[in-house]
N, C-alpha and C positions, 0 to 999 in steps of 0.2 A: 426666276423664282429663287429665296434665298435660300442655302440651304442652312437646313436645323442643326445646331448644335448641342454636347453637353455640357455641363457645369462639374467640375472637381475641388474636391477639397484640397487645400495647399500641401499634404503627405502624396499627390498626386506628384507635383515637381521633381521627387527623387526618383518617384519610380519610374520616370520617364527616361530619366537621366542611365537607371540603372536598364533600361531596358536596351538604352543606346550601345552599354556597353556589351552586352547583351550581343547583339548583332556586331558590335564593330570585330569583336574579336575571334571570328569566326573565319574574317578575311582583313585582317587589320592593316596589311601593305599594301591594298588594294585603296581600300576606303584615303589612308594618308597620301598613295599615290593622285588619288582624285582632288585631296582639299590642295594640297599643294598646285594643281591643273588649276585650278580656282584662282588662288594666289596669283601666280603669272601671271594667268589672261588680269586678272583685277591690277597689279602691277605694270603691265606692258604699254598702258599711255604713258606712264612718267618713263620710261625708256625711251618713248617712238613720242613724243609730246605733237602729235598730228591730231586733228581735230576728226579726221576719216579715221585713222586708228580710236579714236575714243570713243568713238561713236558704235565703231563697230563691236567692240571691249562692251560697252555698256549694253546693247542689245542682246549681246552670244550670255550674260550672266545668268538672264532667268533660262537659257535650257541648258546652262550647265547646271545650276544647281537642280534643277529640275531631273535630269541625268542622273544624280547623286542618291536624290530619293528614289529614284526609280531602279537605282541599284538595290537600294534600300528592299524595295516591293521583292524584287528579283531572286536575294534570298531568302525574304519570309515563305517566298514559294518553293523552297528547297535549290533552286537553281544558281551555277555559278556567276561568279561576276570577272571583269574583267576591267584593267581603265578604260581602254574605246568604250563602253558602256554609257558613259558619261556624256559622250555626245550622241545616244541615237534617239532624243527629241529633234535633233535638227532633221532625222528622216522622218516624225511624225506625224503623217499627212489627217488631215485635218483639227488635227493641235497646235501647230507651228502657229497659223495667222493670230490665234489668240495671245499667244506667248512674244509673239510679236508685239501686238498694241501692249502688252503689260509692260514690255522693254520700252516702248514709246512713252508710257505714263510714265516710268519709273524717272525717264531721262529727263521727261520734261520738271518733274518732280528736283530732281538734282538741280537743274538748272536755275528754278525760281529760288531751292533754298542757296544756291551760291549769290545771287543776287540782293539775297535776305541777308547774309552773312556781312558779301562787301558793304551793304549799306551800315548794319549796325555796328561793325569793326573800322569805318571806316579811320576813325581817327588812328586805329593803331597801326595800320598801314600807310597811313601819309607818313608818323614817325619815323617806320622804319623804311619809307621812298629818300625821305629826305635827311638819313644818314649817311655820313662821309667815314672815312678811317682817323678823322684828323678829329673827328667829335670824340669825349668820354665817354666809353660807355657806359659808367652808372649815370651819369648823364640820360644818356639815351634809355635807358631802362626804367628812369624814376620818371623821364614822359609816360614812355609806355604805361606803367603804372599805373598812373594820373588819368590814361584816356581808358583804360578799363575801367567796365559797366558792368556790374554784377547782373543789373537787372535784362541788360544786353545779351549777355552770357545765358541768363535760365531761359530768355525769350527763343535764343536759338535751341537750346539744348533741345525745349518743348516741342519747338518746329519739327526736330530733327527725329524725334522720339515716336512723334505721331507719323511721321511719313513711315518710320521703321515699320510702326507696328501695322499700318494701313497693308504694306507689300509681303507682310512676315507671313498670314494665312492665304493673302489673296494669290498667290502665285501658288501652290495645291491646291487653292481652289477652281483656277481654271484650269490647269492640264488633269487634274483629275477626278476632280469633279463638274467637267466641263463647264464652267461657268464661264457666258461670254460677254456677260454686262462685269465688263473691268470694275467701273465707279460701285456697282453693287457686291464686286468682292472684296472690295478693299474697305467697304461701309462694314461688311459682315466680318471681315478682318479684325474691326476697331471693337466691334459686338461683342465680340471671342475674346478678346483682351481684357474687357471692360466686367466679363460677367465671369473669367479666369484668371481674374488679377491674384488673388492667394497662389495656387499653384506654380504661374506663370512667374511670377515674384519670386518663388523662393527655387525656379528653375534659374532664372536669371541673377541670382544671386549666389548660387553656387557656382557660378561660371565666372561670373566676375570674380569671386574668391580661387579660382583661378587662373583665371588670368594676374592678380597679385602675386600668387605664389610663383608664378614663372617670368615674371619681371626678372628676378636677379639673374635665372639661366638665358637671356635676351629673349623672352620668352619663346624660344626653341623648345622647350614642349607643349605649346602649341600645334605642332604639325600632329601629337598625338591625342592633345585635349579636344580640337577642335570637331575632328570626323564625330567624333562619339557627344559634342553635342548636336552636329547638325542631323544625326542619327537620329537623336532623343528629341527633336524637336517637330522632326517628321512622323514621329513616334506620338506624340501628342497632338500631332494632325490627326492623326488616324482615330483617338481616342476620341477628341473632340466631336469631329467629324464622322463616329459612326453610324451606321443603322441600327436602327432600334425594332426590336419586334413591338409586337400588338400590345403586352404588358406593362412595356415599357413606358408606351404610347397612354395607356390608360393612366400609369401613376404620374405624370408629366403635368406640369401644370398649364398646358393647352397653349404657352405661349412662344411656340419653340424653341426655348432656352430651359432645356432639362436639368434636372435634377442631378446634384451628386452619385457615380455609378462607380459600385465595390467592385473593380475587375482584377485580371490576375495576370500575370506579364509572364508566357509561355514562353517553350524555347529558343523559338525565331523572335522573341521581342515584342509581336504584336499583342495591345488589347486585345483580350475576345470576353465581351460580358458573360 
């Protein structure tokens, strides 16, 4: 069964953001000590380019990040955190197998859109197969040029956007809110996006305006931007995803997808209507 979600207005997206910061800085060397743990393992196949290492890389992601929110939980509950923190979904016995098949979906997911990729890029990787040192490279660059497909280009973007947003809620949704039909959290995934596009939107575009601003530092404040949105995003899990009492229930328009909800972002960060 899916679970219910709510609906926010787009002034929703900052306070999420504001709530991340909220919590990040409470234990702010801890939380960058984690995104950076991220990093690595996400990093460490192009180190080790072993198809066993990447495999293993790709499945360890969703309970590491899963770890990260669950730091998250850890001090809304007044308790400390710690990095090891970050890995104890891998001790969480009857949550692992699920977080498992979502690394399985995820990967197979990876794999169909690199397969999407080589085929519509194909041209621009035969030009650059069959570059030598001896060829010019505006030469080689005005091919290149030439075999770029704009409409190749937005066809993956789209690919690439919808799988984001398919794994973005469905991965809280089964470790905590045990959902174990994968396909049915990544459907309710796409729900939440679809019916949270305003706030989720002007979340995501403060981040990207972010991420611009710290292009010219090589984006090295990143290691401090990033915790505090993965903070604020788990943060908007929580709002999305809360419980509703009876009243709530009553003014709701019956079809799971609630109503815009005035909440207030307390000391630990969390919604509480």
């Amino acid at each position: 069964m899916s679970a219910e979600f709510r609906t926010f207005k787009a002034g929703f997206g900052v306070n999420w953001l504001k709530a991340g910061w909220v919590i990040f800085k409470t234990q702010p060397m801890t939380f960058m000590m984690m995104y950076i743990f991220l990093v690595v393992v996400g990093l460490f196949p192009f180190v080790l380019p072993n198809p066993i290492v990447q495999m293993a890389c790709a499945l360890a992601g969703p309970f590491l990040t899963v770890g990260f929110y669950n730091a998250v939980v850890s001090l809304q509950s007044g308790k400390k955190i710690m990095l090891a923190d970050i890995l104890k979904p891998f001790s969480a016995k009857g949550r692992r197998l699920n977080l498992f098949r979502l690394g399985l979906y995820q990967l197979g997911v990876a794999l169909i859109l690199g397969v999407v990729m080589s085929l519509l890029f194909e041209p621009i990787t035969t030009a650059l197969q069959n570059h030598n040192p001896e060829q010019d490279m505006n030469l080689v660059m005005a091919e290149i040029a030439a075999a770029i497909s704009f409409s190749d280009i937005a066809i993956f973007i789209i690919l690439q956007s919808l799988a984001m947003m398919a794994f973005a809620y469905a991965l809280p949704l089964v470790y905590f809110k045990k959902q174990a039909n994968i396909l049915a959290a990544m459907k309710q995934s796409l729900k939440v996006f679809y019916y949270n596009m305003a706030p989720l939107s002007v979340f995501g575009g403060i981040v990207a305006l972010m991420f611009i601003a710290s292009a010219p530092l090589s984006l090295i404040p990143l290691i401090f931007v990033m915790p505090i949105v993965y903070i604020g995003f788990f943060i908007s899990f929580q709002a999305i995803f809360a419980t509703q009492d009876a009243s709530d229930d009553e003014n709701s328009s019956g079809n799971g997808d609630k109503g815009p909800e005035q909440e207030q972002v307390g000391q630990t960060g969390r919604f509480d209507a």
